[in-house]
TIKOL-510188 format. One record per residue: residue in one letter; x, y, z of N, C-alpha, C, O, CB in turn. Coordinates in steps of 0.001 Angstrom, whole numbers, plus 524288, in hexadecimal, padded with zeros to 5 digits. Glycine has a CB too. Layout:
BEGIN
aXYZXYZXYZXYZXYZ
...
END
This chain:
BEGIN
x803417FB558000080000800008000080365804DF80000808148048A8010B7FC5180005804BB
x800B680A2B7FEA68044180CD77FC678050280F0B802C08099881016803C080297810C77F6D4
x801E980FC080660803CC8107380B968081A80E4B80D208096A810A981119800B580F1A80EC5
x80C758099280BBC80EAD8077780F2F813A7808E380CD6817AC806D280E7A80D3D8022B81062
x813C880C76808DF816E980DB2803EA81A54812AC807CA81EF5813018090D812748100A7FD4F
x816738158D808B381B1F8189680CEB81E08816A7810D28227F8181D811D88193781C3E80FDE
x81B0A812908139F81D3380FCC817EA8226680F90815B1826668122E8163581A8D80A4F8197E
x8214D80C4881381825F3808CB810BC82B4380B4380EB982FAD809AB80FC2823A68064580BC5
x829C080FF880B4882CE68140580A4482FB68156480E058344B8140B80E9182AB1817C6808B6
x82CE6818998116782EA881B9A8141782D9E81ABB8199E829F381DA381AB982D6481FA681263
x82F52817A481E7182C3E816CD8228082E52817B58272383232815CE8294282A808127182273
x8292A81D158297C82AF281FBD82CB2827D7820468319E8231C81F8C8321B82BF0823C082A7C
x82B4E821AF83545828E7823DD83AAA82980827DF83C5482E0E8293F83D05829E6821DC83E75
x8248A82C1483DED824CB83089841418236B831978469A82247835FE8482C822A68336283F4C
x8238D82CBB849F7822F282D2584DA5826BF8323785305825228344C8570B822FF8281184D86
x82B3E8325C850AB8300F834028530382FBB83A99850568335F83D9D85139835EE82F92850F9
x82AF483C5B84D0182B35841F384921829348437984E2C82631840F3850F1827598435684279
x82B638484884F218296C84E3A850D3828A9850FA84E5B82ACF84F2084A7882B9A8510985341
x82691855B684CC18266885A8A849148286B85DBB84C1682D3085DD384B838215085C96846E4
x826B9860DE84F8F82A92865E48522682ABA86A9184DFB827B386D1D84B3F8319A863C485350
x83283869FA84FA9833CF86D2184B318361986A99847F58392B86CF48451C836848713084BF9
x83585866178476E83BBF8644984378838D6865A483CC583496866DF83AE583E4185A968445D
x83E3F8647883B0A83D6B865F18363F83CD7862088321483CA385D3E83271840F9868FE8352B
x83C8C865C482D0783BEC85F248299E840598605E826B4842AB8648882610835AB85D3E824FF
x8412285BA6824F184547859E98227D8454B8575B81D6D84148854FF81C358473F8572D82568
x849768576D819F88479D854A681587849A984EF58163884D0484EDB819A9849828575181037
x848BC84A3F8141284C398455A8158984AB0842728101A847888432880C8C84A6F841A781BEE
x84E7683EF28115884F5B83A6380C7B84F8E8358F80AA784D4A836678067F8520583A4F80B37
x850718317E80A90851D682C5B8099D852A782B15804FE84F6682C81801C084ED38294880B37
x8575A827EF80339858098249C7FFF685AF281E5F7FF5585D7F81BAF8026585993827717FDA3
x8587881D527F79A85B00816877F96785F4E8155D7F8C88619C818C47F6488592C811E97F6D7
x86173812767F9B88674D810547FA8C8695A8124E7F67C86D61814AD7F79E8687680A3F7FAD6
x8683F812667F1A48696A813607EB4386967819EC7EBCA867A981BF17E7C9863C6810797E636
x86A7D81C8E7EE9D869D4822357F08A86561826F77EFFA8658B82B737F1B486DB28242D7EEA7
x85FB7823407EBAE85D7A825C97E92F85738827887EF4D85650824A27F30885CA1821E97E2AC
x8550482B847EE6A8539B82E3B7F1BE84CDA829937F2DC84996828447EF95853AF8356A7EF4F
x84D158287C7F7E2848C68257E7F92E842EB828E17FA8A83EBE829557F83284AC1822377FDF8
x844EF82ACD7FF46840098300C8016A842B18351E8022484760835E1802EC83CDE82EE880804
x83E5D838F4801B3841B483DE18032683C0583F518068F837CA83D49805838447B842D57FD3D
x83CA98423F809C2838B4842CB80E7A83A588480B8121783EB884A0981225838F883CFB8126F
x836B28496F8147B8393A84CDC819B78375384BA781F428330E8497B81FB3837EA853098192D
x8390D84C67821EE8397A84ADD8264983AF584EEF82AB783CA185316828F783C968471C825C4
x83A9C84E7E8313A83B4D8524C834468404C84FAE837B9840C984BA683A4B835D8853F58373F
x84455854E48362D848A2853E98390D84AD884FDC8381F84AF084ECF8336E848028540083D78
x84D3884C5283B6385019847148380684D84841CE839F58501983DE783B13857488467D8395A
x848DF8421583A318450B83D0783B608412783D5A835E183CD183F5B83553840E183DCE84223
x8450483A2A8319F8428C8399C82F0C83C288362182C62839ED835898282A845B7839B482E47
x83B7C834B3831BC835998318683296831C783461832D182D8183271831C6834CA82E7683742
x8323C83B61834A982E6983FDD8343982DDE841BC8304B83004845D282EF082F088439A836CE
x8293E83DB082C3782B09841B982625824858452F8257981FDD844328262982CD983C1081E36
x8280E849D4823A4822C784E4182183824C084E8581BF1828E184D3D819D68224F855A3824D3
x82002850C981A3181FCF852F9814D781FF284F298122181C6684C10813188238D8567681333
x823CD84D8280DAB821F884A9580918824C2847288099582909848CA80B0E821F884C8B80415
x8249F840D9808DF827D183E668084A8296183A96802E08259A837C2801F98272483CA080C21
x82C5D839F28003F82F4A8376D7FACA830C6832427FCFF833A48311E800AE8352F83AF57F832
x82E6582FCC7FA2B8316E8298E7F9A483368827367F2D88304E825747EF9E82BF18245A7FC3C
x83833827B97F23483976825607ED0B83B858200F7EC8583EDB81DFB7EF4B83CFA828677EAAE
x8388D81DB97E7BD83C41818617E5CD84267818F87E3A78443E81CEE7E1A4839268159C7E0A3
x84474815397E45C84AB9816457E19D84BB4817427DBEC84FB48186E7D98684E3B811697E25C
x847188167B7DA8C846CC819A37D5288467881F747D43A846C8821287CFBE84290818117D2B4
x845FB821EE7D77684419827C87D9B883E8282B077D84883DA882FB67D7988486582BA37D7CF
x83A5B825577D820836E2826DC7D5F7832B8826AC7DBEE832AE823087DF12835DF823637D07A
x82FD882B0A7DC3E82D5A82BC67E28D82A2F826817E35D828A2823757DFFB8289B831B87E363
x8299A826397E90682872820AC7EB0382285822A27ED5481E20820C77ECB782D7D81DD17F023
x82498827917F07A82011827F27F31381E2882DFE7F528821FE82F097F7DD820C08243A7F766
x81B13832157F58D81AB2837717F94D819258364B7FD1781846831A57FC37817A483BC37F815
x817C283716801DC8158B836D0805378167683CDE808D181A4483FA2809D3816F8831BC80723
x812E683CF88098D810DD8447180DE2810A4842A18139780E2583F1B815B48084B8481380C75
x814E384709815DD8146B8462B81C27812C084BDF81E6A814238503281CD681AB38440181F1E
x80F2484A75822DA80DEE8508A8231D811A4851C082891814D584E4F8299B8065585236823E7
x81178855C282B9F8142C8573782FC881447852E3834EB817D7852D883826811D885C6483123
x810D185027835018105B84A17838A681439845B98377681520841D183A2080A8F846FC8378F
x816F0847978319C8181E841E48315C8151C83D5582EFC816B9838DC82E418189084098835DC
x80F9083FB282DBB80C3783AFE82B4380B7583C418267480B07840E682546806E2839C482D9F
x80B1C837D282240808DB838D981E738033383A4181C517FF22837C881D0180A298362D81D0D
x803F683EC48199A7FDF68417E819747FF0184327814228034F8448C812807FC1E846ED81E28
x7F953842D5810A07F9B98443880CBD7FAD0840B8807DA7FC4483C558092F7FC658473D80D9C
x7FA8984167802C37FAA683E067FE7A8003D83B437FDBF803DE83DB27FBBC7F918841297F9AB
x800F68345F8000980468833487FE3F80482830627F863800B882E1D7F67E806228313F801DF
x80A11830F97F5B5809A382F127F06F80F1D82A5C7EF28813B782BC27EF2C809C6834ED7EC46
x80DBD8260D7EE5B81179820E37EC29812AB822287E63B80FEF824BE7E33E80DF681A5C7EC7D
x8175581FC47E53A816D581DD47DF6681A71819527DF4481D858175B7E2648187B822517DAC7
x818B88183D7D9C681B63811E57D7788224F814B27D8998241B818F07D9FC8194580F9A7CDE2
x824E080E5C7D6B882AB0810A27D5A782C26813757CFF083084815597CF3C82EAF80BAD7D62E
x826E7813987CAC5827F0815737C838826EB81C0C7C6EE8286F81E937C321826EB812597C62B
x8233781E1A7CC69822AE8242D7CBFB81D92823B17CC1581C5F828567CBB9825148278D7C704
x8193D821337CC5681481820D77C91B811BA8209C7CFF38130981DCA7D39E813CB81A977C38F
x80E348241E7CFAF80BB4824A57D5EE808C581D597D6108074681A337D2BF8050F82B937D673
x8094481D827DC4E807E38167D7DD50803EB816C57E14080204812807E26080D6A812247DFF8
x8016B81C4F7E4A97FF2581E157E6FC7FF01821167EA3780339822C47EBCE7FE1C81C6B7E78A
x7FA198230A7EC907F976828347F1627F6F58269D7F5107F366823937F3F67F67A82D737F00E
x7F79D827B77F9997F5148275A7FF4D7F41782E217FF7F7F703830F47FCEC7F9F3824408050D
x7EF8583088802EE7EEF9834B68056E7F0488336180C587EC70830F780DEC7E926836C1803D2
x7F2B1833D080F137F4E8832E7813127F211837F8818217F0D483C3E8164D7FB6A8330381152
x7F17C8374981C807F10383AD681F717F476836C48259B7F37E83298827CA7E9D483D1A81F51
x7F7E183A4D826247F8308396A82B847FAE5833D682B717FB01831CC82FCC7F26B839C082E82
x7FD5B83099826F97FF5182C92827497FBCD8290F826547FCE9824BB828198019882C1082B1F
x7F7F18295F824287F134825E7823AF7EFC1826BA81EFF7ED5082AC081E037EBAD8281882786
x7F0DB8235B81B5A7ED1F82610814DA7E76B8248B816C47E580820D3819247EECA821D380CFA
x7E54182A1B8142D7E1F782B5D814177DF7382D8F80F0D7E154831A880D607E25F82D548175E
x7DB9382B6E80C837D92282C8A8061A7D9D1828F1804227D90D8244F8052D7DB258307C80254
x7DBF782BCF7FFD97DB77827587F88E7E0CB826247F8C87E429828FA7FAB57D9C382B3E7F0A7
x7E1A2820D67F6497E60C81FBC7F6117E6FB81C1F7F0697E3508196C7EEDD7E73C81D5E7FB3A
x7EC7E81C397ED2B7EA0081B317E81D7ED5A819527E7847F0DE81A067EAB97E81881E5E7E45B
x7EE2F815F97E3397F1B2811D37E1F97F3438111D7DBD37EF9E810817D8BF7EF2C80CED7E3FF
x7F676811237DAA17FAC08110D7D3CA7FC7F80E057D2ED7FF0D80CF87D6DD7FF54813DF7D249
x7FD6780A547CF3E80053806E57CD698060680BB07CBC9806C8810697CC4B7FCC3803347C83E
x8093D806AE7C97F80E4A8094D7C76480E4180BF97C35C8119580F3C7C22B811EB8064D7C65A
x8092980A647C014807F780DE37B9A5804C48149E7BACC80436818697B7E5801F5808F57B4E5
x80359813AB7BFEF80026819027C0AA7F965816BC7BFC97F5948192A7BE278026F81E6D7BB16
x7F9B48134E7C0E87F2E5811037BE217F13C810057C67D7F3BD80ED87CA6B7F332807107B797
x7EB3B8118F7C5017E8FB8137E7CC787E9C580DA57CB7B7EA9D80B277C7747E10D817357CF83
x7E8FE80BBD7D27F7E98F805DA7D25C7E490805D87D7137E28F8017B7D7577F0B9802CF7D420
x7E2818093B7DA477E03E809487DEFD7E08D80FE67E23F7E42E812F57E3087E36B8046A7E223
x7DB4C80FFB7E3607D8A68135B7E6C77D6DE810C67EBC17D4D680C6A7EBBC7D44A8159A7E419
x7D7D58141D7F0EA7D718812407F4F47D527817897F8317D59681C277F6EB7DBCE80F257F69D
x7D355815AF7FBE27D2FB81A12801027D3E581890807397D1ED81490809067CD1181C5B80114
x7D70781C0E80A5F7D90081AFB80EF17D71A81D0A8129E7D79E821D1812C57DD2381BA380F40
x7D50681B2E815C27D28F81E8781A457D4D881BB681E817D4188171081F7C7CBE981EDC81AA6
x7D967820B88226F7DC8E81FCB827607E08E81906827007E15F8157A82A257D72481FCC82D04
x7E21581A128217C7E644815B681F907E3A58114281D497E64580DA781B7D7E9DA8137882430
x7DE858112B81D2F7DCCD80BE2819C77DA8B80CBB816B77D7FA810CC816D97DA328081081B7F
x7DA3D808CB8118F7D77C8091880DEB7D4498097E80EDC7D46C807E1813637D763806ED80B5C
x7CDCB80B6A80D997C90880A6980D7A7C64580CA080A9D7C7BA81062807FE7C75B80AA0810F1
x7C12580A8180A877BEE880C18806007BF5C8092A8013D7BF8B8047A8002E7C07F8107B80521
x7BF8880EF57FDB87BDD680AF77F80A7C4EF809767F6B07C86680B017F9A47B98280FDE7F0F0
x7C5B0807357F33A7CA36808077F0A67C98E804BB7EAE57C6DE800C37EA767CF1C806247F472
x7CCA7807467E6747CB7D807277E1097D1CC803E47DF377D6508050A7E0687CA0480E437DE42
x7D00A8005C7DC8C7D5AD7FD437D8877D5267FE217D4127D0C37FD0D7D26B7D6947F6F77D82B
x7D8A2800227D0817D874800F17CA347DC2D7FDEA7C75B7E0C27FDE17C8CE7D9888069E7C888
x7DAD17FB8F7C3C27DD6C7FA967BD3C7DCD97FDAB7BA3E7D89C7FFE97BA957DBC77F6A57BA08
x7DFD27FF267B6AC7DF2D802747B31D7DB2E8077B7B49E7D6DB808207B29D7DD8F7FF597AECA
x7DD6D80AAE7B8567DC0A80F947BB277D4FA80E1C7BC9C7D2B7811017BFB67DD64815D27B681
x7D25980A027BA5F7CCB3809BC7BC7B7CBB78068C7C0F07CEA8802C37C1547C933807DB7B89E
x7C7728073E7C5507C7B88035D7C8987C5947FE127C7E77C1007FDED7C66F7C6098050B7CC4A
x7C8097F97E7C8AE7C7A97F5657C7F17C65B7F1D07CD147C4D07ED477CCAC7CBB17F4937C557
x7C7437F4B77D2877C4CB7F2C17D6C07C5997F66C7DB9A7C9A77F8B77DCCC7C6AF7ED5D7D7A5
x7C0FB7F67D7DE177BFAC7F9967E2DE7BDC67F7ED7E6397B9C77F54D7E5B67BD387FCF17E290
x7BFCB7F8CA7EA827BDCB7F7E87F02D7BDA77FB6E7F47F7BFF97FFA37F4B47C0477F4557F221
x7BAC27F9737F7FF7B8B97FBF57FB017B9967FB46801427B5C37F97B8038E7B4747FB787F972
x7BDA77FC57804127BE047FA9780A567BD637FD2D80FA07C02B800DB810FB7C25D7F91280B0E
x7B97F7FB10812B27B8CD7FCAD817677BD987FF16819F47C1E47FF15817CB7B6E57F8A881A1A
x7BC968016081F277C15B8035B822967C4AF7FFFD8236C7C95C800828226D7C04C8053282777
x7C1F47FAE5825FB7C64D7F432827347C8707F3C4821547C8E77EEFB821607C1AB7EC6D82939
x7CA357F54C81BF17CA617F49D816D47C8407EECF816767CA8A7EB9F813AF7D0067F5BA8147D
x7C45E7EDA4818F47BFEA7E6C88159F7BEA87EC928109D7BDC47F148810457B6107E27581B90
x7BF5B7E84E80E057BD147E904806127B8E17E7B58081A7B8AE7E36C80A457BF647E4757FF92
x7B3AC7EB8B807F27ADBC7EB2A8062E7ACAA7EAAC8011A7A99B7E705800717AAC97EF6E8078C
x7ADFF7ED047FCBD7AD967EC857F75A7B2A27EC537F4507B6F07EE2A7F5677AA8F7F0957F58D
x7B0937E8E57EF197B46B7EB057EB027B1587E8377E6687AEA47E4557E58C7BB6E7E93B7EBCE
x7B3647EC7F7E4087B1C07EB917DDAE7B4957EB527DA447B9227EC4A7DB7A7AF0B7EEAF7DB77
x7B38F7E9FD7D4797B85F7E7597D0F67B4AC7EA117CBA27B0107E9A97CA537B9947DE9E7D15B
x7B93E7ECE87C9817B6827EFAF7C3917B9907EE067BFA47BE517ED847C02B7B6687F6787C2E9
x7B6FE7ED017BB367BA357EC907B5C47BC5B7F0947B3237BC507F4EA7B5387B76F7EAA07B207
x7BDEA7F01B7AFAE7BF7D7F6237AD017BE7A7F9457AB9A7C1067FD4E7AB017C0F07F7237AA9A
x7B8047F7CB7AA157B5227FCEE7AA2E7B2547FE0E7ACC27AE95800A87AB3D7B30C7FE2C7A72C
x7B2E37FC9B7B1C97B16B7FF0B7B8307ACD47FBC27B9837AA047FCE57BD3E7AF728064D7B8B9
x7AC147F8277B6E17A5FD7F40D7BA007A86F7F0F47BDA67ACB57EEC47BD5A7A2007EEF07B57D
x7A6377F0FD7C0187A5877ED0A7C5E47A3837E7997C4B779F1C7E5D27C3F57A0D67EF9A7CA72
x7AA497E4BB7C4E27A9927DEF47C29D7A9097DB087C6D87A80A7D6797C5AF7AE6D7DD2A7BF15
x7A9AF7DC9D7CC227A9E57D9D57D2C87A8617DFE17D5727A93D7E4807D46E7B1F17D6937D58E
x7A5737DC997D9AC7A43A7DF527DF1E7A2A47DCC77E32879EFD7D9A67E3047A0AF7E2CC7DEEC
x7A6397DE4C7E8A47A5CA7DA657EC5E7A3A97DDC87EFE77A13C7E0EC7ED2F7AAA27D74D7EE09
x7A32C7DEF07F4467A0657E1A87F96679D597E3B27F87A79AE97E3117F4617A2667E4D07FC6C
x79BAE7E8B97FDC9797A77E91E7FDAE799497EFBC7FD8B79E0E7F03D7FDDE794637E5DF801C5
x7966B7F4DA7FD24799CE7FA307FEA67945C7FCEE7FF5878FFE7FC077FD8C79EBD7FD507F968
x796F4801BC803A87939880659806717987280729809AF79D01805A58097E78D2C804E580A03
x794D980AFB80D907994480E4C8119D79AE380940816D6798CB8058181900795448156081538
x79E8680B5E816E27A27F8099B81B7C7A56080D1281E9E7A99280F2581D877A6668069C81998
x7A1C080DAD8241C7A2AA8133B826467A54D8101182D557A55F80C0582FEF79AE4818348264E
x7A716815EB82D3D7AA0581565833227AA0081B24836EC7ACFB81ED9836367B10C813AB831EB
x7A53781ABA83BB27A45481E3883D787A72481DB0842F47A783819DD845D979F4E81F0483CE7
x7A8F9822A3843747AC16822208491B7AB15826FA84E747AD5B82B3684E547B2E78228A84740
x7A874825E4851967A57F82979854357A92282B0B858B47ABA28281685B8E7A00F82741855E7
x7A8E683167858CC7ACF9832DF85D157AA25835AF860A67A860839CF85EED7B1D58362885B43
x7A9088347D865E97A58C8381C869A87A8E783DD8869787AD9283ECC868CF7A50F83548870AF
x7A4D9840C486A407A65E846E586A6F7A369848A986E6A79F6E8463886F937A53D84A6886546
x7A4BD84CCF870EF7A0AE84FC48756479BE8852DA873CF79B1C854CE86F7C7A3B5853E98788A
x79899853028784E79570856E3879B779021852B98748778CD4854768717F798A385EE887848
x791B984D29875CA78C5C848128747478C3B8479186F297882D846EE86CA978577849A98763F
x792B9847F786C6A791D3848BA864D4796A4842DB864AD79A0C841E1867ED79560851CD8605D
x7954483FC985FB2797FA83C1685D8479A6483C9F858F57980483B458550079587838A485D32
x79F6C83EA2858967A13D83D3F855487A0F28398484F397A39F835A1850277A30483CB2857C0
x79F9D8394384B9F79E8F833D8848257A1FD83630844357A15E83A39841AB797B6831E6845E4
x7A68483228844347AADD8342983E207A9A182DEC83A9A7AA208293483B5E7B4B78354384041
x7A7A1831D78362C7A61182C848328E7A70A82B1982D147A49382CAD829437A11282C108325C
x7AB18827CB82D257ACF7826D2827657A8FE821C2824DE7A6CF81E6B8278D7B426824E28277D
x7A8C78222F81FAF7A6BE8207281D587A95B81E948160F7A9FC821438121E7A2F08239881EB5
x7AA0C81A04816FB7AB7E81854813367A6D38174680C857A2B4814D180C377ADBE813E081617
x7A8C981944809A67A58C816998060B7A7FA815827FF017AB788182F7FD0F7A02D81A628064F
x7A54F8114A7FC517A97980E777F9797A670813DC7F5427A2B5816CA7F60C7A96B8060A7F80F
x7A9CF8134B7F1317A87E816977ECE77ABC38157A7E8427AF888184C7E7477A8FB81C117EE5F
x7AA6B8112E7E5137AB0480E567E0847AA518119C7DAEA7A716810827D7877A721809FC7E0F7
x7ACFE814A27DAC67AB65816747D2D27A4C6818CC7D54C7A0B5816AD7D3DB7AA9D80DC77CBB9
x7A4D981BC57D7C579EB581E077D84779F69825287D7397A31E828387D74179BBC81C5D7DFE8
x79AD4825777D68579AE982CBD7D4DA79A2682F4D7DD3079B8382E057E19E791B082F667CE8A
x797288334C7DA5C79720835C77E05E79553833377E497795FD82E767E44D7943883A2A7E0D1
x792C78351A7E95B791128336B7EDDC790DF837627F179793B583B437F19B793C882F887EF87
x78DD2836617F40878BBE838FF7FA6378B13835AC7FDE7789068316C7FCFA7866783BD47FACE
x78CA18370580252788B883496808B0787AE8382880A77788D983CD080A3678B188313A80DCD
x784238349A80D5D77F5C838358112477F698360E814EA77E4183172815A877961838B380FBD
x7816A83A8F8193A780798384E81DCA77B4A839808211C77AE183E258224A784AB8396F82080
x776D8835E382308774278383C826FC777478374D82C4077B2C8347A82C4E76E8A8361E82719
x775918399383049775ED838418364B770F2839CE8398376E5683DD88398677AD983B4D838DD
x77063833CB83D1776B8B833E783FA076C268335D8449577046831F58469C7682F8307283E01
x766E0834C3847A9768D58354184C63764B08308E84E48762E982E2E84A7F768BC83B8D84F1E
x7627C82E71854207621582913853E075B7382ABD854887598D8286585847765E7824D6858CA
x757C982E0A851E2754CD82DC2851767533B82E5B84B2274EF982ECE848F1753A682FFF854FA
x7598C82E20848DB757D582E7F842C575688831CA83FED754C8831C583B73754BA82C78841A0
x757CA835D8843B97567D83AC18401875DE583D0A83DF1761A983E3F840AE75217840BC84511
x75D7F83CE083A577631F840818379C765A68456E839F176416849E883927761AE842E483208
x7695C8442E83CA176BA0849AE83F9176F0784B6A83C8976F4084FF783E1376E518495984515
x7734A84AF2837B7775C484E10833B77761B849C282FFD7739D845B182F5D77B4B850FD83536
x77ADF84C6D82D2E778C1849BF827AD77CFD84C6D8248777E55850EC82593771CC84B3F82568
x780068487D81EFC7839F84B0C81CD07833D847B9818F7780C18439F818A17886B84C1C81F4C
x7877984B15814667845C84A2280E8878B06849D880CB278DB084DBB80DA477EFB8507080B1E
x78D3E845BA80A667937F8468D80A4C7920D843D78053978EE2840608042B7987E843BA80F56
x796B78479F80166799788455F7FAE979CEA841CB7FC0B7A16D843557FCAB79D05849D47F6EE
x79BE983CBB7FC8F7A097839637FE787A1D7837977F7807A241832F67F64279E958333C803F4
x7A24A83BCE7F3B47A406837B67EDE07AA41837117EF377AD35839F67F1AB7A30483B7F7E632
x7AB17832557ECC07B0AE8306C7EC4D7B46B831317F1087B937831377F0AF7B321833207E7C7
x7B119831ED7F6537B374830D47FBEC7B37D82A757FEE17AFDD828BD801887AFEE834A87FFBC
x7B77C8282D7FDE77B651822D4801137B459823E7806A87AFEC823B2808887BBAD81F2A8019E
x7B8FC8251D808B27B6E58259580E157B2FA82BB5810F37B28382F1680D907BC8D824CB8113B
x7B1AD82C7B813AB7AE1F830FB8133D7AED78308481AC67AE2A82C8681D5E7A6AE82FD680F27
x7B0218351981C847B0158356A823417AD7083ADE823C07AE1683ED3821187B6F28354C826BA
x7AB5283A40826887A8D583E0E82A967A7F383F0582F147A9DD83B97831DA7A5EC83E8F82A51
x7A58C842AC831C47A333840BF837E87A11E84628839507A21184AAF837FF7A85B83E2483D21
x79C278426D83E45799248457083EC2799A8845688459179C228423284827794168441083B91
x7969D849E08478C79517849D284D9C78E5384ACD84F0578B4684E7C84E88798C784F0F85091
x78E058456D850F77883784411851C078982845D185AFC78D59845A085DDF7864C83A3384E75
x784958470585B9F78252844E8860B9781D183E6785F537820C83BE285B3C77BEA8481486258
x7810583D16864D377FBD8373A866A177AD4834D88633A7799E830318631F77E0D8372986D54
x7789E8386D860DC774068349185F2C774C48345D85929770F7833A98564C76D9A836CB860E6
x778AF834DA857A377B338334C851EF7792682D86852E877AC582A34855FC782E083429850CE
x774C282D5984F0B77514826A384F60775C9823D1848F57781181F9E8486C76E4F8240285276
x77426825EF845AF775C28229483E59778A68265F83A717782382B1E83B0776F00820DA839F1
x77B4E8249C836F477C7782858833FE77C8E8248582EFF77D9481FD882E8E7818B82BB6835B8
x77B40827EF82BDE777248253A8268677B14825F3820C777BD8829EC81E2E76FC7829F682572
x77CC48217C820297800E8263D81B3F77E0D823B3814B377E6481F178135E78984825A181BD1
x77C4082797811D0779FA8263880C4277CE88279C8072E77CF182C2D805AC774E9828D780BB7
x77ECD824AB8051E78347824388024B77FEC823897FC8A77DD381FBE7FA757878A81F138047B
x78077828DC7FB2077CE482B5E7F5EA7816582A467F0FB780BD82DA47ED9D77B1F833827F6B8
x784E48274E7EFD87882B8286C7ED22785A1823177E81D7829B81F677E8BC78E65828747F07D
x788FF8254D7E2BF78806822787DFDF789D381D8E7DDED78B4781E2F7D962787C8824937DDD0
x78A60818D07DF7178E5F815057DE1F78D8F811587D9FF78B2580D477DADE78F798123C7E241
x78FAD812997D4C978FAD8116E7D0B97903C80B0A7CFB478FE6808D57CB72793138148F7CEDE
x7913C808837D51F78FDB8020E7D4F978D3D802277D75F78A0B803C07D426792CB7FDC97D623
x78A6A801D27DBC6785978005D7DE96781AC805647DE4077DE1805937E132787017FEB37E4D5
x782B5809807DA8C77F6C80CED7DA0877B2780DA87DE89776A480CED7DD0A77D8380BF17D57B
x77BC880EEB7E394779AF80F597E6D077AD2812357EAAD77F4D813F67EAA37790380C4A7E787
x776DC813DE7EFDA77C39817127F49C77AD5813457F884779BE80EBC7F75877B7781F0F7F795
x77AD5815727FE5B77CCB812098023077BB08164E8067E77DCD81A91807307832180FAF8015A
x776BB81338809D4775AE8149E80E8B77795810C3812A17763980C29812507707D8158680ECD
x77B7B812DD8177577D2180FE281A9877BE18138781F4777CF28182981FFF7828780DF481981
x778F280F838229D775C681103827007793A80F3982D837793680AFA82FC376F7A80D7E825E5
x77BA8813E082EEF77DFA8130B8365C779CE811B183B1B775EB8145D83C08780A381991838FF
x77B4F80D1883DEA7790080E1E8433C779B7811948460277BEB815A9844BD7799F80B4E84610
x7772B8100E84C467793A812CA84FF67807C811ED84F63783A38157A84EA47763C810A685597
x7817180D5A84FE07868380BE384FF87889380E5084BF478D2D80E8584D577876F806AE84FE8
x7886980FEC848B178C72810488448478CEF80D378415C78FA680EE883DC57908E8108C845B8
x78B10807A98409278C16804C183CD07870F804ED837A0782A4806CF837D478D097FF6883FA3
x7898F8026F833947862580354830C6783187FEE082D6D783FF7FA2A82DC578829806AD82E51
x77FEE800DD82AA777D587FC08826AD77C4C7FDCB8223877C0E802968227F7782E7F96F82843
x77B3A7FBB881C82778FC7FE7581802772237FEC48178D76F617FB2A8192477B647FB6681302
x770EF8017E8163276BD1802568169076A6B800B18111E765D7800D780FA876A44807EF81848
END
């Protein structure tokens, strides 16, 4: 994986970084053959504190790898691989040492090979495989990454296999707050296969069923979708109606919360 590509490169510890005042520095490495490996900066002469940009080259002197450090020491921001022949091999968006987003994948000719998405270091969600730049198979994975779906297209994009089952796959996490209010931070997964636009709708009810707010979100071409709200104690369902258009099951998707939080399809 293209995550383990820095490891590997370059593998470091900042446990021992202070910031203060020290300064930065420029630094270097190379291979035995004298030709230049990384060039990097670093604070003071602990070169394990790296900021700003970091270079990884093959002994060919063709770039290996960028990677962005912000003032922590962590990687944040768009990292970029390539083959040993120059030809990009992929990107991570990184925050904080955690990819986070889209993450994409190249063969050695420059032809896409795979689309993915990362949420707090794991795959999830949908993710797309291509031949000849079209997709040829997609899937779909929960937070645990279990494959709920996947599908298999021919070349001119029909759906020649399909295995699971797909709708939302949500994860609500409730944080008490004062003065009798609950916290609810709520991500919500949903697959989105070659489809045009979309909306959800959120209701929220209270436990006599009457609707206490309510929100109307463009989730087009968003896998994952987070939000959160602050209910009083009598937050009891939250309703979400998934108006979008899906060009294989041409249909949407009402998924109905208990008291508990869990859910069912309606």
């Amino acid at each position: 994986m293209l995550q383990k590509i820095a490891l590997i490169s370059f593998i470091l510890c900042c446990f021992a970084c202070k910031n203060g005042k020290s300064k930065v520095r420029n630094g270097e490495s190379y291979y035995p053959s004298g030709k230049i490996k990384q060039v990097y900066k670093y604070l003071n002469d602990n070169d394990t504190c790296l900021v700003d940009t970091f270079y990884s080259y093959y002994e060919n002197g063709k770039l290996e790898a960028k990677i962005v450090y912000d003032s922590s020491f962590k990687e944040t921001g768009l990292a970029k691989f390539y083959h040993p022949n120059g030809i990009l091999k992929g990107t991570i968006n990184y925050i904080k040492d955690i990819a986070q987003g889209e993450q994409i994948r190249y063969d050695s000719l420059g032809n896409l090979n795979s689309k993915g998405f990362n949420f707090n270091g794991i795959n999830v969600g949908d993710e797309y495989f291509y031949k000849n730049n079209k997709v040829w198979t997609y899937q779909y994975f929960d937070f645990s990454r279990n494959l709920l779906t996947s599908i298999e297209y021919d070349e001119n994009g029909n759906i020649t296999k399909q295995e699971g089952d797909r709708g939302f796959i949500d994860s609500i996490k409730v944080e008490h707050i004062q003065n009798g209010f609950n916290l609810y931070k709520i991500f919500i997964l949903q697959p989105n296969p070659l489809r045009t636009s979309n909306k959800l709708i959120a209701n929220y009810y209270d436990k006599q069923g009457k609707i206490i707010d309510h929100d109307s979100l463009n989730t087009t071409g968003i896998p994952l979708i987070h939000f959160q709200k602050k209910f009083k104690s009598n937050f009891s369902k939250l309703t979400l109606i998934d108006t979008q258009y899906d060009s294989i099951l041409k249909k949407s998707f009402t998924w109905i919360y208990d008291n508990n939080m869990e859910y069912a399809p309606k």
